[in-house]
C-alpha positions as CSV (number, residue, x, y, z in Angstrom):
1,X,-162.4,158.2,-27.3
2,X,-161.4,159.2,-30.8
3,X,-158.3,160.8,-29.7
4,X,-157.3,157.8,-27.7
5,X,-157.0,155.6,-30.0
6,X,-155.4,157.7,-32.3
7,X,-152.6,158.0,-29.5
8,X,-152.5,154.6,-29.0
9,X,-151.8,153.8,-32.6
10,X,-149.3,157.0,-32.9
11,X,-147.3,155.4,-30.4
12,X,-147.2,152.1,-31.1
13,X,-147.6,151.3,-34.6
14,X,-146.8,154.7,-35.6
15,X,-143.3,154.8,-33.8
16,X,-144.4,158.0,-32.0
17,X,-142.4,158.1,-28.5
18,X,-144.7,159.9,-26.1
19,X,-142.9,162.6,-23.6
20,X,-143.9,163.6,-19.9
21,X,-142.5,166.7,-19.3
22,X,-142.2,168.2,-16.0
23,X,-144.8,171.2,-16.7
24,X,-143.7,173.0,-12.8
25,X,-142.0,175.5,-13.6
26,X,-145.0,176.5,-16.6
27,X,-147.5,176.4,-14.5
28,X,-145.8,178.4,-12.1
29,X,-145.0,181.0,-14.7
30,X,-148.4,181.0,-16.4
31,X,-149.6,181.8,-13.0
32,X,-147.7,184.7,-12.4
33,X,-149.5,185.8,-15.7
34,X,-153.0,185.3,-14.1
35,X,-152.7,186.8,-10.8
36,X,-151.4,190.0,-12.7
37,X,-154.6,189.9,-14.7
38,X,-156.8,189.0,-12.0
39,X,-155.4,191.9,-10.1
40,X,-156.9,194.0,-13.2
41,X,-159.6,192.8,-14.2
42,X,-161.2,192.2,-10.3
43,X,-162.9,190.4,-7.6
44,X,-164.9,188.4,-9.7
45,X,-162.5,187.5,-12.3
46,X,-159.8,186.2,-9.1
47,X,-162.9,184.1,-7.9
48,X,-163.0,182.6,-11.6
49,X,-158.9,181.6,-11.0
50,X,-159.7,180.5,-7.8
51,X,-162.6,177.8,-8.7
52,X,-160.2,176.6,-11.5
53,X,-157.1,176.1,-9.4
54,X,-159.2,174.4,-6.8
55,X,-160.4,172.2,-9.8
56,X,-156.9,171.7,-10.8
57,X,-155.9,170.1,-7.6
């Protein structure tokens, strides 16, 4: 709550212009990065990635 009014006031009053980037191609690259460790670090830690990607969509 906190944080969005502080937003709010950063870009209105505060002349802050807010910026939507198209975060694809990260999230594509970032994960690259966790597949690679979940490969390591095993079954239990690709369920983990898993759950959260489910969560994500």
């Amino acid at each position: 709550m906190f944080q969005t009014g502080i937003r709010k006031f950063l870009t209105t009053t505060g002349g802050m212009k807010q910026s939507n980037p198209d975060k694809t191609n990260f999230i594509k690259a970032a994960m690259k990065v966790q597949d690679k460790f979940a490969a390591e670090k095993g079954a239990e830690f690709q369920a983990l990635i898993e759950a959260i990607r489910a969560e994500a969509k």
